[in-house]
SESE-547121 format. One record per residue (C-alpha): residue number from 0; residue in three letters; x, y, z. Coordinates in steps of 0.05 Angstrom, whole numbers, plus 5000, padded with zeros to 4 digits. Layout:
N
<rec seq="NUM" type="Ala" x="X" y="Y" z="Z"/>
...
END
This chain:
188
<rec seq="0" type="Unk" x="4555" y="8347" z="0600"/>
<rec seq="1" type="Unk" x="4492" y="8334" z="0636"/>
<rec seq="2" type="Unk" x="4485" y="8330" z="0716"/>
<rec seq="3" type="Unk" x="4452" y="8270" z="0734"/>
<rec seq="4" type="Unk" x="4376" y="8289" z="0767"/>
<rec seq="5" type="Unk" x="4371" y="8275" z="0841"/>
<rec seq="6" type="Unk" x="4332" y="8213" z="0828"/>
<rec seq="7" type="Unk" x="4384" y="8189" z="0781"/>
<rec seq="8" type="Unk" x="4434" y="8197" z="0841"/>
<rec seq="9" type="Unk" x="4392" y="8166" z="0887"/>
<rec seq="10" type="Unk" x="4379" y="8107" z="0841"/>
<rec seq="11" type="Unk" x="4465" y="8106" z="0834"/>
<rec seq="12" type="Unk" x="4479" y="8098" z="0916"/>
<rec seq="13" type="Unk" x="4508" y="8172" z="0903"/>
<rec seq="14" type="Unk" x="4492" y="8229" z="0969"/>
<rec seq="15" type="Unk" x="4426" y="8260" z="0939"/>
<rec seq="16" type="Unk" x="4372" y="8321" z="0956"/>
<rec seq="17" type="Unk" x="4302" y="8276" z="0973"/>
<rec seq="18" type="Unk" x="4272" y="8337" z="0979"/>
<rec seq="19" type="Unk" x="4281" y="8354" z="0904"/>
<rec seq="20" type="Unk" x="4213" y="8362" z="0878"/>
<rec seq="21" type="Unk" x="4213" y="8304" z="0829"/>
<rec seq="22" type="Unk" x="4226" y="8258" z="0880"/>
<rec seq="23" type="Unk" x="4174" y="8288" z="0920"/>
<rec seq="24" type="Unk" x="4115" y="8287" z="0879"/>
<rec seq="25" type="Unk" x="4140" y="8213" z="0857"/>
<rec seq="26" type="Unk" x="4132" y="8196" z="0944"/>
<rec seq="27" type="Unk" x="4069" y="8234" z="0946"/>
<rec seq="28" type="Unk" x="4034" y="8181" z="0886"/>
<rec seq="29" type="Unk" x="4069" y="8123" z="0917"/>
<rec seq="30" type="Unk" x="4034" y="8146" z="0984"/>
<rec seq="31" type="Unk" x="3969" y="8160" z="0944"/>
<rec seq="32" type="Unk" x="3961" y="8091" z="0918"/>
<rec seq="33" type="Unk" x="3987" y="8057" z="0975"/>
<rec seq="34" type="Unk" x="3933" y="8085" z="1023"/>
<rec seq="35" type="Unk" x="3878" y="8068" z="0960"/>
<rec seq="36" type="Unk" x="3909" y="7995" z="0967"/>
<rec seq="37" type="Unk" x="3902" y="7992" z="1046"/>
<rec seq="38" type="Unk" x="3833" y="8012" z="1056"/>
<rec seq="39" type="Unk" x="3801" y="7978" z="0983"/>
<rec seq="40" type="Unk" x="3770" y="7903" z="0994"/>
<rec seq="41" type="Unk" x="3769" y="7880" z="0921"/>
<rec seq="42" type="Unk" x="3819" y="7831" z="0892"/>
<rec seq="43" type="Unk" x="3819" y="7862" z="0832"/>
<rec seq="44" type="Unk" x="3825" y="7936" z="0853"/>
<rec seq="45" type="Unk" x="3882" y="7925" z="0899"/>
<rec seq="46" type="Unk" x="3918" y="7884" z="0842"/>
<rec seq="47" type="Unk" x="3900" y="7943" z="0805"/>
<rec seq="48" type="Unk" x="3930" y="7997" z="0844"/>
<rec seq="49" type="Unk" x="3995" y="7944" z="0852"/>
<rec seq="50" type="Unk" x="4006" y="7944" z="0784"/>
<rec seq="51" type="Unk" x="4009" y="8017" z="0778"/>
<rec seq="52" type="Unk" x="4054" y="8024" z="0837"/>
<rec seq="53" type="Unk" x="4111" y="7970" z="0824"/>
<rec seq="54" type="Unk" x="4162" y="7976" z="0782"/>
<rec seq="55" type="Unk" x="4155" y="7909" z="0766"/>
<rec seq="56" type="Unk" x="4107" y="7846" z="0794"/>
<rec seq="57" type="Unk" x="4104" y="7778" z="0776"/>
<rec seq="58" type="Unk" x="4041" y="7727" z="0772"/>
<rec seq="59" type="Unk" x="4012" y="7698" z="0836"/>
<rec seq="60" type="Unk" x="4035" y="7751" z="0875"/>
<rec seq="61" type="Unk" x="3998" y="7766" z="0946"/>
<rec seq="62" type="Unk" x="4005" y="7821" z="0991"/>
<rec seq="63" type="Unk" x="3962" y="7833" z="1048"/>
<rec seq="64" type="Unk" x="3956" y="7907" z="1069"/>
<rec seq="65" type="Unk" x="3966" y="7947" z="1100"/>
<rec seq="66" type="Unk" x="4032" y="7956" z="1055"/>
<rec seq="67" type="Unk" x="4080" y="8014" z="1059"/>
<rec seq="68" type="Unk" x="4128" y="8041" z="1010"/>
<rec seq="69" type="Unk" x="4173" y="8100" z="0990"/>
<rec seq="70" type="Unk" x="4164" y="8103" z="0919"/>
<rec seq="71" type="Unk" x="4141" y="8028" z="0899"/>
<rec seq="72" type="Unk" x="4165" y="8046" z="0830"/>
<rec seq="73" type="Unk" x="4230" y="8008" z="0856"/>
<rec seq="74" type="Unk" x="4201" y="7947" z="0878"/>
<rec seq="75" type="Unk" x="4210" y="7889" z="0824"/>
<rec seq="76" type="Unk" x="4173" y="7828" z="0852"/>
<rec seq="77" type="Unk" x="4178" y="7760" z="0816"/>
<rec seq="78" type="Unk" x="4118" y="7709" z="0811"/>
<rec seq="79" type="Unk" x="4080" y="7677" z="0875"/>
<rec seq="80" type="Unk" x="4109" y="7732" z="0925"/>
<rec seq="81" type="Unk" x="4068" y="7731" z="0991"/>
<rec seq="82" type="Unk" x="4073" y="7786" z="1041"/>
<rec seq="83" type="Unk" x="4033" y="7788" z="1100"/>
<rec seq="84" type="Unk" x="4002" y="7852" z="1141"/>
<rec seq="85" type="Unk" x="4046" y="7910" z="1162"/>
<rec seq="86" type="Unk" x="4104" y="7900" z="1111"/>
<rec seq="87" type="Unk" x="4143" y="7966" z="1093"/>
<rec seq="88" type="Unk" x="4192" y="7975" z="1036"/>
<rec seq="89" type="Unk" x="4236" y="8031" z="1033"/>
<rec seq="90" type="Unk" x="4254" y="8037" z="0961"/>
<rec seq="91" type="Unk" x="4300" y="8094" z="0949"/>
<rec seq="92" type="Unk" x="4345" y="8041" z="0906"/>
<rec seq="93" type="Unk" x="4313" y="7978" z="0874"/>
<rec seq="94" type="Unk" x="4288" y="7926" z="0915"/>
<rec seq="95" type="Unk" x="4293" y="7868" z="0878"/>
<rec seq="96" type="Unk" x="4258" y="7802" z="0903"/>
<rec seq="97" type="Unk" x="4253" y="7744" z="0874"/>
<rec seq="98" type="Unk" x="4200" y="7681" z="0856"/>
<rec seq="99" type="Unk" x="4172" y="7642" z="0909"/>
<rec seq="100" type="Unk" x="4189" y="7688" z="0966"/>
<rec seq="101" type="Unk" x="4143" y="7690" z="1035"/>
<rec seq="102" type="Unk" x="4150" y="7753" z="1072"/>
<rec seq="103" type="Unk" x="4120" y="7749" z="1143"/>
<rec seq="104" type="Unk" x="4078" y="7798" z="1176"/>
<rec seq="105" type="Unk" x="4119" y="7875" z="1204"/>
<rec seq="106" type="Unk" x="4174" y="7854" z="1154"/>
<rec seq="107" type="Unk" x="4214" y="7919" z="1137"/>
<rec seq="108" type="Unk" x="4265" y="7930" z="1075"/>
<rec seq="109" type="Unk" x="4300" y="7988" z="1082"/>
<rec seq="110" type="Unk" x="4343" y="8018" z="1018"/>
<rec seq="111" type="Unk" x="4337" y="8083" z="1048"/>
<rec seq="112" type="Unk" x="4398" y="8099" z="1089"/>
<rec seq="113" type="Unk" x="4438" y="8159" z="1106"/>
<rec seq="114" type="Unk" x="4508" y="8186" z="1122"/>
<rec seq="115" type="Unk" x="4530" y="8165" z="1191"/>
<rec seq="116" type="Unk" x="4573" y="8230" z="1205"/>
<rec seq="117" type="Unk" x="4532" y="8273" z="1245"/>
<rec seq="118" type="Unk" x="4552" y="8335" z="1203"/>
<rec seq="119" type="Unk" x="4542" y="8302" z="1138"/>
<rec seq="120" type="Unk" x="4470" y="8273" z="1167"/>
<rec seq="121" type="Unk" x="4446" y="8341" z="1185"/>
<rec seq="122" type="Unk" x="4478" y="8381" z="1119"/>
<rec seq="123" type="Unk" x="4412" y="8344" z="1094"/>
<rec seq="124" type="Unk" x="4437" y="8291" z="1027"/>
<rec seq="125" type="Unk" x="4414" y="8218" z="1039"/>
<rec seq="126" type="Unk" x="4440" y="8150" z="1010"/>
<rec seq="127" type="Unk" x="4411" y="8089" z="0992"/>
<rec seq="128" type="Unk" x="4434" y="8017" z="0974"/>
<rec seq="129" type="Unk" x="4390" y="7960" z="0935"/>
<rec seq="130" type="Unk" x="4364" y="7911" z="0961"/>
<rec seq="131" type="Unk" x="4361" y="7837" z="0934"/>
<rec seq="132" type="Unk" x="4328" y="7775" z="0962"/>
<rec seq="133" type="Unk" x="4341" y="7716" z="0912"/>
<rec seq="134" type="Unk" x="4281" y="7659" z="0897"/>
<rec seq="135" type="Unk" x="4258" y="7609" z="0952"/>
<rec seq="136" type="Unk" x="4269" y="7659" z="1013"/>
<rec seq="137" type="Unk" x="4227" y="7647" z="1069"/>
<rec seq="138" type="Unk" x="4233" y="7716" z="1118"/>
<rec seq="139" type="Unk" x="4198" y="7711" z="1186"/>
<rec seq="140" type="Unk" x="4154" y="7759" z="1218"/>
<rec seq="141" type="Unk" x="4192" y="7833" z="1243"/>
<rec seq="142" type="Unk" x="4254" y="7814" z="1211"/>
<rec seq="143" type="Unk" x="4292" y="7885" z="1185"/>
<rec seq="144" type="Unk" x="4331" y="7879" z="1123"/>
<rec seq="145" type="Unk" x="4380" y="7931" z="1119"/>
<rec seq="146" type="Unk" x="4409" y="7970" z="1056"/>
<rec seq="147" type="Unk" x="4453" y="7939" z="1012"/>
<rec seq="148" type="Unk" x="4445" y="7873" z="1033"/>
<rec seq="149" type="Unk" x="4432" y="7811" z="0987"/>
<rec seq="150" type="Unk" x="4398" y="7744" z="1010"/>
<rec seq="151" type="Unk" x="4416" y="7678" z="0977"/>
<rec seq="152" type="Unk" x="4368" y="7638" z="0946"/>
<rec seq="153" type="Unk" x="4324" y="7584" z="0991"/>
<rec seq="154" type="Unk" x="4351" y="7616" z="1052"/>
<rec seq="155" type="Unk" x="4300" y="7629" z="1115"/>
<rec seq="156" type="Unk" x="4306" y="7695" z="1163"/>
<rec seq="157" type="Unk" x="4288" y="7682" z="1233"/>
<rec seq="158" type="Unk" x="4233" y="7717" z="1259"/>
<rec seq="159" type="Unk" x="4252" y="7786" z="1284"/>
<rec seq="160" type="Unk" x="4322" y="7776" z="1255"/>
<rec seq="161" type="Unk" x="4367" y="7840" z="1235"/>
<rec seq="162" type="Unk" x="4402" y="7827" z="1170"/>
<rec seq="163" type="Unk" x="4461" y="7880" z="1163"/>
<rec seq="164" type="Unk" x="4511" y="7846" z="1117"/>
<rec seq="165" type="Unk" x="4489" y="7784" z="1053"/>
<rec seq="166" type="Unk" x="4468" y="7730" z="1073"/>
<rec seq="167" type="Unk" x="4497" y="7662" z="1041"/>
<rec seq="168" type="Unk" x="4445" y="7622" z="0999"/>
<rec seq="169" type="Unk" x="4419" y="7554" z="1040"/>
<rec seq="170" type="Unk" x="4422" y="7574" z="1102"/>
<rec seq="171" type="Unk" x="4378" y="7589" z="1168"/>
<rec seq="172" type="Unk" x="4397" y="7657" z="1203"/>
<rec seq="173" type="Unk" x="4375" y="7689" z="1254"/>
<rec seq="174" type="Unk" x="4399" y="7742" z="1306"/>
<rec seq="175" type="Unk" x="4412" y="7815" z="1310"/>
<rec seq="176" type="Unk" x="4457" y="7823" z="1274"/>
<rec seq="177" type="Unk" x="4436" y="7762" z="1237"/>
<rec seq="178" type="Unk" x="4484" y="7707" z="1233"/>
<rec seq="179" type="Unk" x="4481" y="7632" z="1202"/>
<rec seq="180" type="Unk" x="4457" y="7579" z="1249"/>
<rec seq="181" type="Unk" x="4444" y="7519" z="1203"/>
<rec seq="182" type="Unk" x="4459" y="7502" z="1132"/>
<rec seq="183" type="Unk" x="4404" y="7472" z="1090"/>
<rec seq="184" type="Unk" x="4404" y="7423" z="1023"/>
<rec seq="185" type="Unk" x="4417" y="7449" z="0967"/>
<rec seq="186" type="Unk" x="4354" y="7449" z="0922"/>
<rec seq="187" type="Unk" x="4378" y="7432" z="0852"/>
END
């Protein structure tokens, strides 16, 4: 039987070595092209270099640098995505967001986590949990989207909110740690 490759442990939420060399090289090119993105003018160029560093990206999408990743590779974006300055995206498991999303400026997505046991923490293995924010999300500036969480279609994050747990799809929340404070229409 084979035993899964660190990066196939860290893609599965299972404790994993990100100091394994795969995964390192993999951070070094996602920093590589990240920094080529931050500091290049050109429309085309930085579409360019985000095409070679997403996993996935859909049509109309805008992102203003500078832009900060993990890997990138694990970032599936879906058409007319906006993200403003200073966004970073920790991508150890897939990020996953969806169409018609606005991201505002210092927004940060974490997937990256790590055991909260102090003796687990230092033996060194880290975790990581996806990420998913559904179509129609509107997330205000500084807002911190923890790992594992999931946010419900044509829902809005307050500015500097703290999401730590799904958030239900409709809503306004806001808060650290976020909680609902208004239900919205439902868009058919």
């Amino acid at each position: 039987m084979n035993e899964k490759t660190e990066r196939e442990k860290m893609l599965s939420g299972e404790l994993y070595n990100a100091n394994d060399p795969e995964l390192t090289s993999a951070r070094r090119r996602a920093r590589s092209l990240y920094r080529r993105f931050n500091v290049t003018d050109g429309e085309g160029e930085r579409l360019a270099i985000l095409l070679d560093l997403l996993g996935r990206m859909g049509a109309g999408v805008s992102i203003n640098p500078p832009f900060y990743v993990d890997y990138g590779s694990n970032i599936y974006l879906g058409g007319h995505v906006y993200m403003n300055l200073g966004c970073t995206i920790l991508d150890c498991a897939e990020v996953r967001i969806g169409d018609n999303v606005m991201i505002g400026p210092n927004v940060q997505i974490y997937a990256a986590t790590h055991p909260v046991e102090a003796v687990s923490r230092i033996a060194g293995p880290e975790l990581a949990r996806p990420v998913a924010i559904e179509e129609n999300v509107w997330i205000g500036g500084g807002a911190i989207i923890c790992p594992g969480v999931t946010i419900g279609r044509n829902t809005t994050i307050g500015a500097g909110t703290v999401v730590t747990k799904n958030v239900p799809p409709n809503v306004v929340a806001a808060g650290n740690p976020a909680r609902v404070i208004r239900t919205l229409g439902v868009i058919a």
